[in-house]
C-alpha positions as CSV (number, residue, x, y, z in Angstrom):
1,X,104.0,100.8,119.7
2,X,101.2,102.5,117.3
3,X,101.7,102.2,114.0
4,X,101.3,106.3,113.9
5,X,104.0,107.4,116.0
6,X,106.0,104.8,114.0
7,X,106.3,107.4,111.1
8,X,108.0,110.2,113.3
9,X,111.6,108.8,114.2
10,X,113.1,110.0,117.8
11,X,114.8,113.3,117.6
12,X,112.1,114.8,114.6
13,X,111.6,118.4,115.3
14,X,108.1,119.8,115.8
15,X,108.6,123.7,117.2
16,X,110.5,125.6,119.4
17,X,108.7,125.3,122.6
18,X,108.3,129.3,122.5
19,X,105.6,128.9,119.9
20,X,103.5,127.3,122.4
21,X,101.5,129.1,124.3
22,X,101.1,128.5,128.5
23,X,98.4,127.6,129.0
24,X,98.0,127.0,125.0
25,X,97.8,124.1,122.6
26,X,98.7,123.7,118.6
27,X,98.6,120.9,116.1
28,X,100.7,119.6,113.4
29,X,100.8,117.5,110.4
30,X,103.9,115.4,109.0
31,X,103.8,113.8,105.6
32,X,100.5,113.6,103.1
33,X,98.2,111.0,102.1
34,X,98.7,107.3,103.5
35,X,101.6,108.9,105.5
36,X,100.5,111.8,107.0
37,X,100.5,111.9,110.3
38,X,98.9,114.8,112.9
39,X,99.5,115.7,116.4
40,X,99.2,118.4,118.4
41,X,100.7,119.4,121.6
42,X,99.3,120.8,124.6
43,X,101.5,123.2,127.4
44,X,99.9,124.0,131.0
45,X,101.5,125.1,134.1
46,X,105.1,124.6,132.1
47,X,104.1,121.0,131.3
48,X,104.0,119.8,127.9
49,X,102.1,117.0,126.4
50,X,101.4,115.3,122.8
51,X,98.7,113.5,121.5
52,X,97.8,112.2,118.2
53,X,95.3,114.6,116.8
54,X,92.4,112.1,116.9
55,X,89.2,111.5,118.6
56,X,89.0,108.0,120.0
57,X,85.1,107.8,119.8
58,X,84.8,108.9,115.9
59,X,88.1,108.4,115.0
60,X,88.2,111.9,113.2
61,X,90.1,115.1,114.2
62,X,89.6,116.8,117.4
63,X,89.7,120.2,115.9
64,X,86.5,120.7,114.2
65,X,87.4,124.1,114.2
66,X,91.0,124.6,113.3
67,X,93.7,124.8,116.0
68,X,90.9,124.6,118.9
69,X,91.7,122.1,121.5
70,X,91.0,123.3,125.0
71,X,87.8,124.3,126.8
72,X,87.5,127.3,126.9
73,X,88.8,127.9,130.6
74,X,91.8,126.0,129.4
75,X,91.3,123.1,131.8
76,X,90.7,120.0,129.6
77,X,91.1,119.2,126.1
78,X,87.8,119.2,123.7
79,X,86.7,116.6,121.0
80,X,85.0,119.9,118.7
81,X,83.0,116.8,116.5
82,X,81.4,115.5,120.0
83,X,82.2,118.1,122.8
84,X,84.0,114.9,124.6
85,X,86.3,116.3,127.6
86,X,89.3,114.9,128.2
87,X,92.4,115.2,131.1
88,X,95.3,116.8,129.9
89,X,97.5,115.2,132.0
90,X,96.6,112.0,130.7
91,X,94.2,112.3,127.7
92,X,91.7,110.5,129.5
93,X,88.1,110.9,128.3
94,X,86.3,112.3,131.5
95,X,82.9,112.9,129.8
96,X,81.4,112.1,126.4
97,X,80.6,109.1,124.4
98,X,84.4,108.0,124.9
99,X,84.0,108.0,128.5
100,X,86.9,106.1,130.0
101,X,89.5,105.9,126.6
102,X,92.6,108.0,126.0
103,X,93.8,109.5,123.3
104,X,97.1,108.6,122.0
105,X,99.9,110.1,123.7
106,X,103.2,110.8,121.8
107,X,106.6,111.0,123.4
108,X,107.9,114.3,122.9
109,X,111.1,115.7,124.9
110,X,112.6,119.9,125.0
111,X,115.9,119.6,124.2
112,X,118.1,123.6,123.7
113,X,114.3,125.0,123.2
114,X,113.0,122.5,121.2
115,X,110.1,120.6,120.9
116,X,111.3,117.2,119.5
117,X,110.1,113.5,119.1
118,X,111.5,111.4,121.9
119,X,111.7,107.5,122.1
120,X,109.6,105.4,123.6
């Protein structure tokens, strides 16, 4: 288990799942300094996903400009440092100079509406 999604126990809230948009992504942080730890989550076609908000080329956030994640026809997930394209299904890098890693996927459940942390 990564060391990352160590730091947010099972059952941590994130958002009510009406704050994500369909199709529409969102990030957020937990803690600060040594501690903090970002994700952001990703809804398509009623599906949600979570990934760790980090690049696995540069190892920097995927937002270069805040909040942006998805292409802009909302198909695949974009690195803004690197314009790396990756699956949202999956987080696999499909182009870029990460072709063929993933970006960390966190295990996130909807329980009465809400987006929580859910255990591996």
């Amino acid at each position: 288990m990564s060391k990352r999604t160590e730091t947010l126990p099972p059952g941590t809230a994130i958002c009510s799942l009406d704050e994500i948009g369909d199709p529409g992504a969102r990030d957020f942080s937990f803690g600060s300094g040594k501690t903090r730890f970002e994700l952001f989550l990703v809804r398509t076609d009623g599906a949600l996903r979570a990934y760790v908000n980090r690049c696995p080329h540069a190892n920097q956030r995927l937002d270069a400009r805040p909040g942006r994640f998805l292409t802009m026809d909302e198909t695949r997930i974009i690195c803004g440092g690197h314009a790396a394209l990756f699956r949202i299904e999956d987080g696999l890098c499909t182009s870029g100079p990460c072709l063929g890693k993933h970006l960390e996927s966190v295990p996130v459940e909807v329980t009465d509406g809400v987006v929580r942390i859910a255990a591996r």
